[in-house]
PLY file of the C-alpha trace (Angstrom):
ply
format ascii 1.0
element vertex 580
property float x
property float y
property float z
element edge 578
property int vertex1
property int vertex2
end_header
0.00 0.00 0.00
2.24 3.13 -0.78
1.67 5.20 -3.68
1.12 9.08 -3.74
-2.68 9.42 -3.45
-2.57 11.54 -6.95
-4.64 8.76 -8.60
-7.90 10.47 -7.00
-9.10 13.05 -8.97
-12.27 11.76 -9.81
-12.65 12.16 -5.79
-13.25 15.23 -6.49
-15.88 15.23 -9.14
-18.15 17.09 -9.69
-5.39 35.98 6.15
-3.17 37.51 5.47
-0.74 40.45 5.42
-1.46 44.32 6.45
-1.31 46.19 9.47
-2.03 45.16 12.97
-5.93 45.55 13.50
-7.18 48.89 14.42
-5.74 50.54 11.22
-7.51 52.29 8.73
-9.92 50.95 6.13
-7.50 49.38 3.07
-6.12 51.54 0.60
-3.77 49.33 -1.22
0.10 50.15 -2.19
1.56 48.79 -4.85
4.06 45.51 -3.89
6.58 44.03 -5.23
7.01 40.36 -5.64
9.11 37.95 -6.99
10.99 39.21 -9.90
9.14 42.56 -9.65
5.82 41.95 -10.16
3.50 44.63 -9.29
0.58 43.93 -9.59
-1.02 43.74 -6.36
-1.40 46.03 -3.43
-0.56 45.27 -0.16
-3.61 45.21 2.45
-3.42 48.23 4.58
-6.05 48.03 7.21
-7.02 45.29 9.94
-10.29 44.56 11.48
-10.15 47.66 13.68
-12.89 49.71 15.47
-13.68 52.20 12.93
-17.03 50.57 11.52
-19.40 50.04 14.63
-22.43 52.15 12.54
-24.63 48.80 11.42
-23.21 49.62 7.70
-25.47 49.02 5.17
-28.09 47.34 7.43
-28.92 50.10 9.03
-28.14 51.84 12.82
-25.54 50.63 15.53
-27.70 47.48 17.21
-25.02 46.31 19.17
-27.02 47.55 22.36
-29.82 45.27 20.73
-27.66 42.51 20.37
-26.57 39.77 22.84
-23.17 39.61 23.45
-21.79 36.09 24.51
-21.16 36.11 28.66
-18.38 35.27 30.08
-19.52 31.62 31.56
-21.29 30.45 27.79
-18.71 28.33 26.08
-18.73 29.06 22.51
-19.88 26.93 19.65
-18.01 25.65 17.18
-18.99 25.34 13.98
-17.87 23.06 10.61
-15.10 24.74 8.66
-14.50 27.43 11.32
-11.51 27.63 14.04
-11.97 26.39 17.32
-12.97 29.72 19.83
-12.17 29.79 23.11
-14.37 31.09 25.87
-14.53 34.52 27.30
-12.81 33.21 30.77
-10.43 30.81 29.20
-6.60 31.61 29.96
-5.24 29.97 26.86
-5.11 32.60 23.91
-5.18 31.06 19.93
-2.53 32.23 18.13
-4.23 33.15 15.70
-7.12 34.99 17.40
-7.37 38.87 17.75
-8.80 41.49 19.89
-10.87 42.95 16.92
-14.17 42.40 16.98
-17.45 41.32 14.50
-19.21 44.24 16.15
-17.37 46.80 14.94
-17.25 45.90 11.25
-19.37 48.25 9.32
-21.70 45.66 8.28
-25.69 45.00 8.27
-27.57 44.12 11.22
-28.74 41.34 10.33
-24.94 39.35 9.57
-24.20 41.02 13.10
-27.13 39.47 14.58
-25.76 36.28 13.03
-22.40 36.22 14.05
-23.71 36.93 17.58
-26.62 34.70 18.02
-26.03 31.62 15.71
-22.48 31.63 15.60
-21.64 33.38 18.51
-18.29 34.67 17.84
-17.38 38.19 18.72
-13.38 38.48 17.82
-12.26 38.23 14.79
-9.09 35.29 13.28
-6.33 37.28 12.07
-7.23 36.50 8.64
-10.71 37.85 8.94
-9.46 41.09 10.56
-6.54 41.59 8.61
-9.38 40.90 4.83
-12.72 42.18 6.15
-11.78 45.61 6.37
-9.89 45.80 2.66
-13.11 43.64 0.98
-15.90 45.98 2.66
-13.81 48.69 1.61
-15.79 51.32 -0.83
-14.23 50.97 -4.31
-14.49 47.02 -4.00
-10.36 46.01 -4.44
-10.33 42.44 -5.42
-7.99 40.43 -2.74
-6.04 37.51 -2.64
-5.18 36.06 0.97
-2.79 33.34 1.84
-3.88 31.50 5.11
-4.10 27.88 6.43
-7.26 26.15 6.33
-9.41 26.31 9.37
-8.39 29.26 10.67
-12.20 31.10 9.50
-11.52 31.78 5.95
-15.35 31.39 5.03
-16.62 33.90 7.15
-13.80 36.19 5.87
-15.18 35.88 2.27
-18.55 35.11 2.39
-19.66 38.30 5.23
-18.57 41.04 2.77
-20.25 39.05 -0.01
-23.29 39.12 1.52
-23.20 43.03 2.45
-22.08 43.55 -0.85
-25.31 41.20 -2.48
-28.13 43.03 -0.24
-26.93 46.60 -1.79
-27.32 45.10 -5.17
-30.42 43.65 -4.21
-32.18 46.46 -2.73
-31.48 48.96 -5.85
-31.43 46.09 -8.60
-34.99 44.75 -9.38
-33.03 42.74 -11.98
-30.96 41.21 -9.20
-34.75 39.92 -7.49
-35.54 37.82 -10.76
-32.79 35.32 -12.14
-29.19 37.18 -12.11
-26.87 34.91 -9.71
-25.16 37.69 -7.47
-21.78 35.34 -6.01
-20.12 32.40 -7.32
-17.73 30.09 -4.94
-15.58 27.86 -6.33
-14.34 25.10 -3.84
-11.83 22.02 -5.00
-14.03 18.93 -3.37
-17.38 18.61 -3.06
-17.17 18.21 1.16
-15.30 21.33 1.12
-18.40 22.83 -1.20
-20.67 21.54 1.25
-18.98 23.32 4.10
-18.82 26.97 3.01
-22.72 26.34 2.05
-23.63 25.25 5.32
-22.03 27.94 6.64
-23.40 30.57 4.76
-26.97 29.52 5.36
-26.13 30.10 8.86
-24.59 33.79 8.31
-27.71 34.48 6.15
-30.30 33.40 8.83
-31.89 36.34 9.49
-32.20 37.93 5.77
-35.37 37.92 3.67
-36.19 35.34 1.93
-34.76 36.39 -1.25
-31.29 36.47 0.16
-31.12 33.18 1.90
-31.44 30.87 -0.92
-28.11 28.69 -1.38
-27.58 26.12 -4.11
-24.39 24.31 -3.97
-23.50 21.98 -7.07
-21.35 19.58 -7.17
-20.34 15.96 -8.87
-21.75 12.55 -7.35
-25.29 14.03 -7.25
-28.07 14.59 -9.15
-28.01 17.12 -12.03
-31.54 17.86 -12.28
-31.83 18.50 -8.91
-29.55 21.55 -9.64
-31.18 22.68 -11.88
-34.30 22.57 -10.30
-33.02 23.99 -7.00
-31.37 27.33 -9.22
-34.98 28.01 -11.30
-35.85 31.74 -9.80
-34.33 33.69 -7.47
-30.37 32.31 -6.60
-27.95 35.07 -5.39
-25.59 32.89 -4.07
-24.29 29.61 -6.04
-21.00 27.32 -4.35
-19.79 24.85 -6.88
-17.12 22.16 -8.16
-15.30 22.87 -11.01
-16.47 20.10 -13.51
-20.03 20.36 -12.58
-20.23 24.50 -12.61
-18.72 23.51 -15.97
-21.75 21.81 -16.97
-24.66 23.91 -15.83
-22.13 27.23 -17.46
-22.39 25.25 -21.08
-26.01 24.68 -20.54
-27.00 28.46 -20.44
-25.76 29.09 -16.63
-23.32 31.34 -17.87
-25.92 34.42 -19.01
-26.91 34.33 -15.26
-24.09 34.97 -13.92
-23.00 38.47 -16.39
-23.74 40.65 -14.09
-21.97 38.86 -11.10
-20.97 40.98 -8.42
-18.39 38.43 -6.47
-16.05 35.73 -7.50
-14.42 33.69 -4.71
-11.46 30.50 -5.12
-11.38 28.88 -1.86
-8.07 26.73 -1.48
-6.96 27.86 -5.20
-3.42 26.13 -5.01
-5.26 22.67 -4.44
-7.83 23.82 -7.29
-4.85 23.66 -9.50
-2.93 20.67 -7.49
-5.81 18.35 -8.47
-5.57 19.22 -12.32
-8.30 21.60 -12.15
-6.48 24.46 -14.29
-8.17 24.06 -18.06
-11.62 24.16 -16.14
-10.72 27.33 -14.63
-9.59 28.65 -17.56
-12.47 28.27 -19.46
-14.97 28.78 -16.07
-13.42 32.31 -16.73
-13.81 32.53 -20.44
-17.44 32.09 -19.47
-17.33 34.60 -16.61
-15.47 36.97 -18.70
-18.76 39.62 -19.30
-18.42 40.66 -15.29
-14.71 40.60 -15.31
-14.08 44.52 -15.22
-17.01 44.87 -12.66
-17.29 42.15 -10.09
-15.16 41.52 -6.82
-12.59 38.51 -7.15
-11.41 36.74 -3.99
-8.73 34.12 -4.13
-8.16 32.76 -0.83
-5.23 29.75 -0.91
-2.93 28.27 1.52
0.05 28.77 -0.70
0.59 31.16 -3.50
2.65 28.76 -6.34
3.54 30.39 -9.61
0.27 28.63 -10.91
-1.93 30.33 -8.44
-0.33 33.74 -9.79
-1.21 33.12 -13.48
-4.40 32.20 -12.55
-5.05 35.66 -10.09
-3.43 37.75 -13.47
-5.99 36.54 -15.39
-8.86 36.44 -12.77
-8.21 39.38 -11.26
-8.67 43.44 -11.90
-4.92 44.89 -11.53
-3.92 46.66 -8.55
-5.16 43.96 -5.98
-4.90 43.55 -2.27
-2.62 41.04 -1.25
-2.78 40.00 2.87
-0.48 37.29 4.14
-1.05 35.49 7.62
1.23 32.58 7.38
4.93 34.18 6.19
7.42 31.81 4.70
8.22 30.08 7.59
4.90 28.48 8.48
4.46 26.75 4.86
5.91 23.52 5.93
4.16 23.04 9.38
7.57 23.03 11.17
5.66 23.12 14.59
4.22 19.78 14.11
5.69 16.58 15.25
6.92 14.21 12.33
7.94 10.48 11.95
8.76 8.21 9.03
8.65 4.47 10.09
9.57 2.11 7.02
8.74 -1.74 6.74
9.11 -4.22 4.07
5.97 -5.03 1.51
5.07 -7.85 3.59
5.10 -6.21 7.23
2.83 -3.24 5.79
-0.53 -4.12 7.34
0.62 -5.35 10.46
2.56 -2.41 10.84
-0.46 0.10 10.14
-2.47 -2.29 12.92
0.41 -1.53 15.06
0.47 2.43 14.47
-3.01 2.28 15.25
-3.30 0.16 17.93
-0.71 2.51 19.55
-2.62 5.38 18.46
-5.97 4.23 19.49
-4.96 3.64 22.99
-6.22 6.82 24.84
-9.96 7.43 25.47
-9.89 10.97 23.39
-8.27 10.24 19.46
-9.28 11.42 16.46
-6.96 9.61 13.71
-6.76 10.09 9.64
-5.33 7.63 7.24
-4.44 8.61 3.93
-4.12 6.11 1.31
-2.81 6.36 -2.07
-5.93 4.97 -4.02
-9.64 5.06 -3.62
-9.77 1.34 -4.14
-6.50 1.01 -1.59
-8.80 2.72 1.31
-11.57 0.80 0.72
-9.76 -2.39 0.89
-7.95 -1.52 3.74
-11.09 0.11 5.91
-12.88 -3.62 4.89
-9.95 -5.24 6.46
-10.11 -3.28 9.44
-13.77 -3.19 10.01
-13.85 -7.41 9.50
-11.69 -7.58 12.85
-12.98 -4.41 14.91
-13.87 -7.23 17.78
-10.27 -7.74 18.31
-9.11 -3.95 17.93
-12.14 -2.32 19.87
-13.09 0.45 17.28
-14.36 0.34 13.64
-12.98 2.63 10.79
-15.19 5.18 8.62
-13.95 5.81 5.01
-14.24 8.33 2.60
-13.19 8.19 -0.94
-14.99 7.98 -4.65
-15.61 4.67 -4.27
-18.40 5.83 -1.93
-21.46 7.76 -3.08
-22.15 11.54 -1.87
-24.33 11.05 0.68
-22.34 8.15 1.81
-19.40 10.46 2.72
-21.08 13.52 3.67
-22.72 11.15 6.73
-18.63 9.50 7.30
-17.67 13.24 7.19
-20.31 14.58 9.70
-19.67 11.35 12.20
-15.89 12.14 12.28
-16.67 15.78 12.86
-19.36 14.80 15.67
-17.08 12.20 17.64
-15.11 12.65 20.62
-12.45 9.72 19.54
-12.88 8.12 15.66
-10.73 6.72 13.01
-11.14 7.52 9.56
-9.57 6.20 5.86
-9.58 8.65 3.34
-7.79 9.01 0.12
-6.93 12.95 -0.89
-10.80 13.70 -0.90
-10.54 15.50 2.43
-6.83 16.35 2.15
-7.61 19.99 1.96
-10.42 22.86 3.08
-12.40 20.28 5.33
-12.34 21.41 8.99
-12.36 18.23 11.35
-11.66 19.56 14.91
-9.44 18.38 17.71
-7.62 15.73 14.84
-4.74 13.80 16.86
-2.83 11.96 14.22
-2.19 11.90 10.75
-1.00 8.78 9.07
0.40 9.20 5.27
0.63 5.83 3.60
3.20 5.46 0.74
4.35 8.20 -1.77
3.32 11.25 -1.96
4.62 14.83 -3.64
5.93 17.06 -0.65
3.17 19.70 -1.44
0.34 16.59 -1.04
1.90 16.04 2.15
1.92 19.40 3.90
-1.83 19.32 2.70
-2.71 16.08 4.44
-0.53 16.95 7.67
-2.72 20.76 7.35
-5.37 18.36 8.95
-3.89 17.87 12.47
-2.65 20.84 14.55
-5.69 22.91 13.19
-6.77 26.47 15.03
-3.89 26.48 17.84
-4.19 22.90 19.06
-1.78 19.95 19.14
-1.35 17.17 16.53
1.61 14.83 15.57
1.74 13.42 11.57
3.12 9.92 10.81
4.73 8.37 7.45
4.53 4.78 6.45
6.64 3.50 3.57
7.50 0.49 1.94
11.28 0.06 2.40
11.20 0.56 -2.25
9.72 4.06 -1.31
11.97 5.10 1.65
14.97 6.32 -0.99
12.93 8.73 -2.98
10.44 10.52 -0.11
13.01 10.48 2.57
16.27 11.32 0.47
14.93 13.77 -2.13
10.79 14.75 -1.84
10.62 15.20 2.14
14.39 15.96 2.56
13.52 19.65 3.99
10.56 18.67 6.38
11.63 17.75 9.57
10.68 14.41 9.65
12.31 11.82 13.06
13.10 8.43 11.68
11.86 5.81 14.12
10.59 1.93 14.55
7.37 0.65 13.78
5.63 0.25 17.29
4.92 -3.70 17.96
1.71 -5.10 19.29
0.67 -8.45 20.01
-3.04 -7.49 19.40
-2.46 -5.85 16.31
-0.21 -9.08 15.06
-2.68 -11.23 15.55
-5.97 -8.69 14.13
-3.95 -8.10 10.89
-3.45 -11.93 10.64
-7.13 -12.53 11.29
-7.64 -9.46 8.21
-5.81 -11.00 5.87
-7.07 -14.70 6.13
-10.39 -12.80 5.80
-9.53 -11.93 2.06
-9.29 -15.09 1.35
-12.91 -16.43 3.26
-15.00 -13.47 2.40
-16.15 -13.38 -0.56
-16.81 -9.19 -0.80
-13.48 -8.85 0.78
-11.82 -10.72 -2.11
-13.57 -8.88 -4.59
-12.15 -5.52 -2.84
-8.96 -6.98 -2.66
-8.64 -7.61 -6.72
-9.87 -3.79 -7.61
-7.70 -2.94 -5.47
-4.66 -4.90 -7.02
-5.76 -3.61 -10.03
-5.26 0.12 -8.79
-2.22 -0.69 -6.84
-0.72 -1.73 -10.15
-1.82 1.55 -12.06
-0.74 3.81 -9.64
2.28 2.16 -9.34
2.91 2.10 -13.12
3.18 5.93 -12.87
5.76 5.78 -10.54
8.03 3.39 -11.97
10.94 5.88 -11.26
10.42 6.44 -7.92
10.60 3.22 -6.89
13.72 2.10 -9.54
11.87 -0.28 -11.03
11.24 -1.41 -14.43
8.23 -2.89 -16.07
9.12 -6.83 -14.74
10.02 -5.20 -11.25
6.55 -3.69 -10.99
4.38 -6.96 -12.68
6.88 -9.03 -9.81
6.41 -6.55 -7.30
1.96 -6.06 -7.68
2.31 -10.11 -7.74
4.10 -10.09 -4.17
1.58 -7.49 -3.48
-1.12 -9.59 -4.10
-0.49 -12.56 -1.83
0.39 -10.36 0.94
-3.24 -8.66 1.54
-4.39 -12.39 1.31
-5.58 -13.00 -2.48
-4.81 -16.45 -3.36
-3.35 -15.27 -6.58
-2.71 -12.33 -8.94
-6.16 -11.26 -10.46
-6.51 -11.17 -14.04
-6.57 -8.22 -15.78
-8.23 -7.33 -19.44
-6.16 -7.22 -22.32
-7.33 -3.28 -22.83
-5.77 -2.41 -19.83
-2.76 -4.19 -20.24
-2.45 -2.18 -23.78
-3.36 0.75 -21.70
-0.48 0.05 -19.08
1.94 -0.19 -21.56
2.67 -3.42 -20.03
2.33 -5.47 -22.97
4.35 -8.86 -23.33
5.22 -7.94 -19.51
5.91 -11.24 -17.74
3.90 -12.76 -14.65
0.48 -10.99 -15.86
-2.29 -13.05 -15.85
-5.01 -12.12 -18.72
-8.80 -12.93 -18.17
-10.84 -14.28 -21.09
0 1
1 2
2 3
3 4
4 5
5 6
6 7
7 8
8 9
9 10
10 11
11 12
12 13
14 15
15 16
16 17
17 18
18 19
19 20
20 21
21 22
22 23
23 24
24 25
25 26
26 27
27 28
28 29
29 30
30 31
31 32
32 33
33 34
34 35
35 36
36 37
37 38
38 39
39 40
40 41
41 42
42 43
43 44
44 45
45 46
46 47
47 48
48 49
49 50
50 51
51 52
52 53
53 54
54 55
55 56
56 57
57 58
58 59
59 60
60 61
61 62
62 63
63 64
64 65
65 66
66 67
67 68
68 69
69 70
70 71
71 72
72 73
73 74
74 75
75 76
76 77
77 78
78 79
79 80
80 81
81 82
82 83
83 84
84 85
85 86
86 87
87 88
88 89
89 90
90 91
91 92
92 93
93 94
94 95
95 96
96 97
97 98
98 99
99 100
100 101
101 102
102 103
103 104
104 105
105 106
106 107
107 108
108 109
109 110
110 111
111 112
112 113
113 114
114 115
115 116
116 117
117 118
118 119
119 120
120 121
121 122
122 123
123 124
124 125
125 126
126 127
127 128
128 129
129 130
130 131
131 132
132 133
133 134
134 135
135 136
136 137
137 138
138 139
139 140
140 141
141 142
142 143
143 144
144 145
145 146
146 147
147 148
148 149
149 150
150 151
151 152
152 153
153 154
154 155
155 156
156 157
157 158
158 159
159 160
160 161
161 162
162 163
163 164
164 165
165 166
166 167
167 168
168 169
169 170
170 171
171 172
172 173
173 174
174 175
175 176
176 177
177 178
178 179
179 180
180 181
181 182
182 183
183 184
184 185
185 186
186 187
187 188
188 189
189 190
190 191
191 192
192 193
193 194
194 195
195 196
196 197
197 198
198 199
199 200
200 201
201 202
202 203
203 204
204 205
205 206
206 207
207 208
208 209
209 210
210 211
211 212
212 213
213 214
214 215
215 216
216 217
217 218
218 219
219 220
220 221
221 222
222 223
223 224
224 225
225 226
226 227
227 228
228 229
229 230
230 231
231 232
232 233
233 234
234 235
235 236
236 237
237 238
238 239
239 240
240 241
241 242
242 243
243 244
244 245
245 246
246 247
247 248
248 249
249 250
250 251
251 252
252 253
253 254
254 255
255 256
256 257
257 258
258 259
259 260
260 261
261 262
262 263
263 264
264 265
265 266
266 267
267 268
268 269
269 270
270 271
271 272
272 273
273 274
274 275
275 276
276 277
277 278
278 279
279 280
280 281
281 282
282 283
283 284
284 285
285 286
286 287
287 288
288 289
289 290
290 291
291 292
292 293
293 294
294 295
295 296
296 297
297 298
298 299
299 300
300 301
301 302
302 303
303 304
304 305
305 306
306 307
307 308
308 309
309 310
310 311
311 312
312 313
313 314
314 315
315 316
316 317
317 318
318 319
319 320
320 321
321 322
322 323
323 324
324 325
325 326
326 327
327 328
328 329
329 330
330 331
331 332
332 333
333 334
334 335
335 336
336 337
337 338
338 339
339 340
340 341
341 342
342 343
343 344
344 345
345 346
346 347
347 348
348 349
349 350
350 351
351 352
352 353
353 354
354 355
355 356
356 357
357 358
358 359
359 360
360 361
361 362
362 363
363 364
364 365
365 366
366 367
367 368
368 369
369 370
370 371
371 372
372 373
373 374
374 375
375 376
376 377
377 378
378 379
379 380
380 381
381 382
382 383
383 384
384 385
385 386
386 387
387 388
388 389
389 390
390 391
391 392
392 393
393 394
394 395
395 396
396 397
397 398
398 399
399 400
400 401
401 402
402 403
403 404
404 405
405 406
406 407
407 408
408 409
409 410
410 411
411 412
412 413
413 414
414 415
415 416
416 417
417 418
418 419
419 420
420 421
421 422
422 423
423 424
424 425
425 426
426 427
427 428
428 429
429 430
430 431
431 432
432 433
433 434
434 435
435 436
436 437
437 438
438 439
439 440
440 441
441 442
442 443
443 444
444 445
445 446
446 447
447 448
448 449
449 450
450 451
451 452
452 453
453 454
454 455
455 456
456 457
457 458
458 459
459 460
460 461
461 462
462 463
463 464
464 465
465 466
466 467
467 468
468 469
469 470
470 471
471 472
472 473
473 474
474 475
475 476
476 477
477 478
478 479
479 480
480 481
481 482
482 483
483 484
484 485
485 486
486 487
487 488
488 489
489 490
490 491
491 492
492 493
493 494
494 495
495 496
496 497
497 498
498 499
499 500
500 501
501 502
502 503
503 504
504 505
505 506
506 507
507 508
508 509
509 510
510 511
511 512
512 513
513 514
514 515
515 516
516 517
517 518
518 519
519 520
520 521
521 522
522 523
523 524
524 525
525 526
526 527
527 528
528 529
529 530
530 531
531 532
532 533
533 534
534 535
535 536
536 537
537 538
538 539
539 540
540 541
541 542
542 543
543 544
544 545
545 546
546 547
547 548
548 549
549 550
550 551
551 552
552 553
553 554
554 555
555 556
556 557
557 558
558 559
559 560
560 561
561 562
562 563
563 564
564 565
565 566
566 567
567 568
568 569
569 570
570 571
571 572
572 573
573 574
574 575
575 576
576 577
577 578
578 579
């Protein structure tokens, strides 16, 4: 089981810099950047004091509105950071003094951030973006910040203020123009920021609280269905926006007033580029008019050629993680290696040890869909000797399969969960404990997946398991700046004897068995991509799936068609076995 997790795609069918808060309201400077661009402005203003008149919703209610007490502990929400309580003597790092009451914004999203999600200071990268975005004149922004530290809120409040102006003196807005687009990499992650919204929007009319969020894995009429009339606000996967945009979405959407990426560098990690592209070729009659926000945990060249293009010249750019916090240097790292044979009894052992205190929340990442399945099967057919069971999430599952995985992860005190790189970014799971990687991976993949422990100020540890074919290439030359402690597998005579039990059960249950072969069959195509990573040639890798093979308990190699084969480019390649 090793392999880099890029394979999974089709999972996904379907801030930042300025002054301290208390500054002034955002006029942008031009900065310099890399090689001299200068195209952006830097954010000037943080989420101070100045607003506190109600905005655009009318007079100061902050007399009117209930202010969480001291003794209430505060609720935390999906996909937004952990808040502590107003008598608690641990500080977040990344929490600030200024506060949601103060922002010149309507009543009725200050009613909401004080009654439903009662939070009344501000993240850093809310404070240090709010006051830039609300801004009059309407600067696009781009903000680099890690996930979960309450990058929705930071995009979606002054999208909302922004919507009820246009509302109120557009009767064209009330009929069928969509008002803000999100565009989110995964379809969990899509989920999220709609849920969310809803809740900021709870106490607008009803023309303003209507949310449709499309995405891949469900039904397409039901989109449609759901955006006939009055939509302002529309969240969305790339390939499925794609769709409804070629199917006369598109004219909607010319007058749109905001444009948001959330997690844009993983938009373009997954391969998602040419549907941006043209996603903007179709957004291109607003381009001069609306306000585009690019929110992204790194900015990679890619990311930059995509903001040129997006983006009106002259942006705001606000930075809340610096250089130094990119590779997640305060989180605790280990690489344990073990040969082919030793893997799943090694990954019971990690776990076992892992498992072992009464509060844990745990996430696997495997390299295939087909690889987590197999392995959260294995698991599950033995949870009476390990004590727990495991929830997975990958594209092997349906929509609503994973969305109730996701929300039982979220909801539990201690849980494990398999995943491939469906939730490897954006998704907020709190109070995470451990992060296992399992086999290759690219070192930008990794800090992604490791992004998920240590979320919002609290403590995590991330663990690598590799074959001993894969220790040369992560350890030597992908991971070889990440500050990773080499150290033994852990041994445990319950988890010897659970993964022995696991992988006799591949070769007794029927279902299992079946799992198994898919999952040789991905094992070997992921592998096939990697041939030079592993210094191995064509016979290596037939000899080495083979090995494979037995070792998870199949009886024998599965067969594979001859198409596939062709489309391997393992033709005349020795040791296959082709079906009939």
């Amino acid at each position: 089981m090793s392999g880099r997790g890029g394979g999974n795609s089709n999972d996904n069918a379907g801030g930042r810099s300025g002054d301290q808060p208390g500054g002034g309201g955002g006029r942008g400077r031009n900065r310099n950047r890399n090689r001299n661009r200068n195209r952006r402005g830097r954010g000037g203003g943080g989420g101070g004091r100045g607003g506190g008149n109600g905005g655009r919703g009318g007079g100061d209610d902050r007399r009117n509105t209930p202010q969480k007490r001291e003794h209430e502990s505060p609720v935390n929400l999906p996909g937004e950071p952990a808040r502590s309580s107003g008598n608690s003597t641990k500080k977040l790092a990344h929490m600030t003094e200024s506060r949601f009451a103060d922002l010149p914004i309507a009543a009725e999203s200050r009613r909401a951030m004080a009654e439903v999600f009662r939070y009344e200071t501000m993240t850093e990268v809310q404070a240090k973006t709010l006051p830039l975005i609300l801004a009059d004149g309407g600067r696009d922004c781009m903000a680099k910040a890690k996930t979960g530290t309450g990058k929705t809120l930071a995009f979606m409040i002054p999208t909302v203020e922004k919507l009820m102006v246009h509302m109120k003196k557009n009767n064209a807005r009330a009929s069928r123009d969509i008002g803000c687009l999100v565009i989110s990499p995964t379809r969990e992650l899509a989920q999220q920021i709609g849920a969310e919204t809803e809740k900021l929007l709870r106490f607008q009319n009803n023309s303003m609280r209507k949310v449709v969020v499309c995405v891949g894995g469900t039904n397409r009429n039901k989109d449609v269905r759901a955006l006939e009339g009055v939509t302002p606000i529309v969240i969305a996967t790339p390939g499925r926006l794609l769709d409804h945009l070629e199917s006369g979405l598109a004219e909607r959407m010319a007058n749109l007033d905001t444009l948001v990426f959330d997690e844009a560098d993983q938009l373009l990690d997954m391969g998602f580029r040419p549907d941006v592209l043209r996603i903007l070729k179709f957004l291109q009659p607003s381009a001069s008019t609306r306000q585009t926000l690019l929110f992204s945990a790194t900015i990679p060249d890619q990311v930059e050629v995509i903001a040129g293009i997006a983006m009106r010249p002259q942006y705001n750019f606000v930075d809340t993680v610096g250089e130094e916090e990119q590779t997640h240097l305060h989180v605790r790292q280990s690489a344990m290696v073990s040969r082919q044979e030793h893997q799943i009894e090694a990954l019971f052992s990690i776990l076992q040890e892992r498992t072992s205190s009464s509060s844990h929340k745990v996430i696997v990442f495997f390299t295939t869909a087909r690889l987590t399945q197999l392995m959260a099967e294995m698991f599950n057919s033995v949870s009476d000797i390990t004590g727990y069971n495991v929830l997975e999430i990958h594209s092997r599952k349906s929509q609503s399969q994973r969305e109730k995985a996701s929300e039982k992860f979220r909801k539990s005190r201690s849980a494990v969960m398999f995943s491939s790189d469906v939730t490897a970014r954006g998704m907020d799971y709190p109070d995470v404990t451990y992060v296992l990687q399992v086999g290759l991976t690219e070192q930008s993949q990794y800090i992604h997946r490791l992004g998920r422990t240590a979320r919002a100020g609290k403590d995590g540890e991330g663990g690598l398991l590799l074959a001993d074919y894969e220790e040369g290439h992560m350890l030597s030359k992908e991971l070889r700046d990440m500050p990773i402690e080499r150290t033994a597998v852990p041994r445990s005579p319950v988890a010897t004897t659970a993964a022995q039990r696991a992988i006799a059960n591949v070769g007794t249950m029927e279902s299992l068995g079946a799992t198994a072969e898919q999952a040789y069959r991905a094992w070997l195509g992921y592998y096939n991509g990697n041939l030079r990573k592993c210094r191995w040639d064509k016979r290596q890798l037939v000899q080495q799936a083979n090995t494979w093979a037995i070792d998870v308990g199949l009886k024998e190699q599965p067969g594979l068609q001859k198409k596939t084969i062709g489309k391997m480019g393992l033709k005349g390649t020795p040791g296959l076995r082709i079906e009939n």
